[in-house]
LUMMAR-839601 format. One record per residue: residue number from 1; residue in three letters; x, y, z of N, C-alpha, C, O in turn. Coordinates in steps of 0.05 Angstrom, whole numbers, always signed. Atoms other than C-alpha are relative to their C-alpha. Layout:
(NUM ALA (X Y Z) (X Y Z) (X Y Z) (X Y Z))
...
! end
This chain:
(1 UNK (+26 +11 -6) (+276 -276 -40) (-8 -16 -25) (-5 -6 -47))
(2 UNK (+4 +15 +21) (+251 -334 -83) (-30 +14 -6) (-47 +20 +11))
(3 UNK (+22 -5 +10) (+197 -312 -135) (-29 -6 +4) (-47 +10 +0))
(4 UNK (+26 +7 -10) (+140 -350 -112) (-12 +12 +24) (-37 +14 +25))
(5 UNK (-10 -15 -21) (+155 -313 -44) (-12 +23 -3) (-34 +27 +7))
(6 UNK (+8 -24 +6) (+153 -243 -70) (-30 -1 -15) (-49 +13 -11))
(7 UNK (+35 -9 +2) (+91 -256 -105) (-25 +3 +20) (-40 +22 +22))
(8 UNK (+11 +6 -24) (+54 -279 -50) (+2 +29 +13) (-18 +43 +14))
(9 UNK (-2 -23 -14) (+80 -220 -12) (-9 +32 -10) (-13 +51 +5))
(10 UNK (+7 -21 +12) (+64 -167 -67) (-32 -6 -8) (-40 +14 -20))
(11 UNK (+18 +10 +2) (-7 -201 -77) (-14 +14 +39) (-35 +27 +45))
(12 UNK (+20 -8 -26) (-18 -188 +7) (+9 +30 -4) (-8 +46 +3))
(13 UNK (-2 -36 -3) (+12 -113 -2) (-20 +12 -16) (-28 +34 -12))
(14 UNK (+19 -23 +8) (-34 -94 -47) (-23 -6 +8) (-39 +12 +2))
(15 UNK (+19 +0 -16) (-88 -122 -9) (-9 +22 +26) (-28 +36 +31))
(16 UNK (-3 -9 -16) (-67 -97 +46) (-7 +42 -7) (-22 +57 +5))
(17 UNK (+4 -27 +8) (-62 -25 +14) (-32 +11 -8) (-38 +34 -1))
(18 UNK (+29 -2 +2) (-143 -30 -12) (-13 -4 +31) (-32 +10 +39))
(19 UNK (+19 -2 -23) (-165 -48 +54) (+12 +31 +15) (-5 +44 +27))
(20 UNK (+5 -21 -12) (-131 +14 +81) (-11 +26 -24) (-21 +47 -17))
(21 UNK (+23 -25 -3) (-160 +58 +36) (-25 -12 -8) (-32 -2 -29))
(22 UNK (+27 -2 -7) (-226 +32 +42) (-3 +13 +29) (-22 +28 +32))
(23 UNK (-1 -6 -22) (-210 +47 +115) (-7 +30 +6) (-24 +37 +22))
(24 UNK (-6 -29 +1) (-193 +125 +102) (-34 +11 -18) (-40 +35 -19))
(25 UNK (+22 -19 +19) (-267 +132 +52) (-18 -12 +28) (-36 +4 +33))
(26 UNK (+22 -5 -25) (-306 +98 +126) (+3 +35 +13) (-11 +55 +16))
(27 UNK (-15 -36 -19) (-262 +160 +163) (-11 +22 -13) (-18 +42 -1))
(28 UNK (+5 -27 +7) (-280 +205 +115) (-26 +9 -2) (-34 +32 +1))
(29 UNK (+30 -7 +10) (-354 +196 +98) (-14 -10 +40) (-37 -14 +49))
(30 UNK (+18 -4 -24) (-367 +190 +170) (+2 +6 +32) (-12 +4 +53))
(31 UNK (-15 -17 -29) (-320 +224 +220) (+0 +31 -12) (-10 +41 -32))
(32 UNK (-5 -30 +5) (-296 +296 +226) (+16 +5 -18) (+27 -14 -30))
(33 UNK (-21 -9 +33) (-256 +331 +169) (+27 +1 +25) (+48 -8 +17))
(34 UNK (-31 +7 -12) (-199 +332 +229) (+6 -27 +11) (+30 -31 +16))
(35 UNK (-4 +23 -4) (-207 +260 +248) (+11 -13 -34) (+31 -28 -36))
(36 UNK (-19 +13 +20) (-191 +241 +176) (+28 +13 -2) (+50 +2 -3))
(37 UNK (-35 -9 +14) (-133 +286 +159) (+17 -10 +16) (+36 -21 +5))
(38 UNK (-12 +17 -24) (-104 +257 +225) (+6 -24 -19) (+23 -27 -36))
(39 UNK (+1 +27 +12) (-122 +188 +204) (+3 -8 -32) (-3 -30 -41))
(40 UNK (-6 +2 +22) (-100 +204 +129) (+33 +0 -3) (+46 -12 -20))
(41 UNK (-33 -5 -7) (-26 +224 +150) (+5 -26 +11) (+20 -39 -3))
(42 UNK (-3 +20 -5) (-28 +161 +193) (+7 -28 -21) (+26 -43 -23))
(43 UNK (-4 +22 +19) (-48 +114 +133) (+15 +10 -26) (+19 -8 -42))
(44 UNK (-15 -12 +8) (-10 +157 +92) (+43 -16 +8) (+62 -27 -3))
(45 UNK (-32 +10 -15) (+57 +139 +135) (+2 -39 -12) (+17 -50 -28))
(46 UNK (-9 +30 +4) (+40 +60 +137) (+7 +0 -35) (+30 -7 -41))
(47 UNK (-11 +9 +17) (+38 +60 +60) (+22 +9 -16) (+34 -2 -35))
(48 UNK (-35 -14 +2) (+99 +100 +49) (+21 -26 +8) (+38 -34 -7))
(49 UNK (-17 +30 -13) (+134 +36 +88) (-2 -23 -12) (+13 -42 -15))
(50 UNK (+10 +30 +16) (+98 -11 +52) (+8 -4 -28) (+10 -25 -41))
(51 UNK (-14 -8 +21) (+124 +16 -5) (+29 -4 -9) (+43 -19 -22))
(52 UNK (-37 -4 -1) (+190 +37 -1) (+20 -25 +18) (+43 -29 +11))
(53 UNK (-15 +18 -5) (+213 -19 +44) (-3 -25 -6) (+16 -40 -2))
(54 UNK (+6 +17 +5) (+174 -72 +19) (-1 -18 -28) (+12 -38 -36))
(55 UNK (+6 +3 +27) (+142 -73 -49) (+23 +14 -16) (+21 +5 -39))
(56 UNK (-18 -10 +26) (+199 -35 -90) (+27 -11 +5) (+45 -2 -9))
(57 UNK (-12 +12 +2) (+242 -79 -65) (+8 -24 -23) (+27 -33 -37))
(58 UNK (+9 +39 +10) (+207 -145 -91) (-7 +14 -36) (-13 +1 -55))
(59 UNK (+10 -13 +30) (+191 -95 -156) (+27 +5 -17) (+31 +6 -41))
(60 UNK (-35 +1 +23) (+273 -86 -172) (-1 -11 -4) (-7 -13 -27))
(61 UNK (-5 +24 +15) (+278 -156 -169) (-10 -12 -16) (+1 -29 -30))
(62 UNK (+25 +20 +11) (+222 -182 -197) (-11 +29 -11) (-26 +40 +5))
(63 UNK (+13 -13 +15) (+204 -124 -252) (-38 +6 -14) (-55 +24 -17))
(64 UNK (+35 +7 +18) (+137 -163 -289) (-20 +1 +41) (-45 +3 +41))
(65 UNK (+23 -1 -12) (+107 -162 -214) (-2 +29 +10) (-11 +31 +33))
(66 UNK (+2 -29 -9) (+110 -81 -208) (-37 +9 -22) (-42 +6 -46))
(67 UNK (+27 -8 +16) (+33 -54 -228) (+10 +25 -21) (+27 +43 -16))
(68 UNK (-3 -23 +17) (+32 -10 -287) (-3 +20 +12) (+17 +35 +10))
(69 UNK (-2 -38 -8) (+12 +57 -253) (+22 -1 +17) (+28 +21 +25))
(70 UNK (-20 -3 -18) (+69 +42 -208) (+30 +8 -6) (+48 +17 +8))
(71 UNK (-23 +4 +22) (+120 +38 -269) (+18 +34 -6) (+3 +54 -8))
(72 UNK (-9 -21 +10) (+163 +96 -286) (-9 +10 -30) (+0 +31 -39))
! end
């Protein structure tokens, strides 16, 4: 994947990752304590994928675009 590419794409994943958990603090501050844990395992799963198949891909290749807390 050309660099300009992966940025772009690691720029919408971590978007993408803030809007779901903003998603999970609506669920929490204003559903049931079992509608979130549900809906925490759910958004839980997507960013597991988003992760592991996505971003630590574009983060081997491309090192400088991995976030510091993400870093080993």
């Amino acid at each position: 994947m050309q660099k300009h590419i992966a940025v772009e794409i690691n720029k919408l994943m971590m978007e993408f990752s803030k809007k779901l958990n903003d998603s999970l603090i609506l669920v929490q501050d204003g559903g049931e304590p079992d509608d979130f844990a549900k809906y925490r395992e759910e958004v839980s799963k997507l960013m597991t994928i988003m992760y592991l198949d996505i971003m630590k891909p574009i983060h081997l290749c491309y090192p400088d675009l991995e976030p510091q807390g993400l870093k080993n």
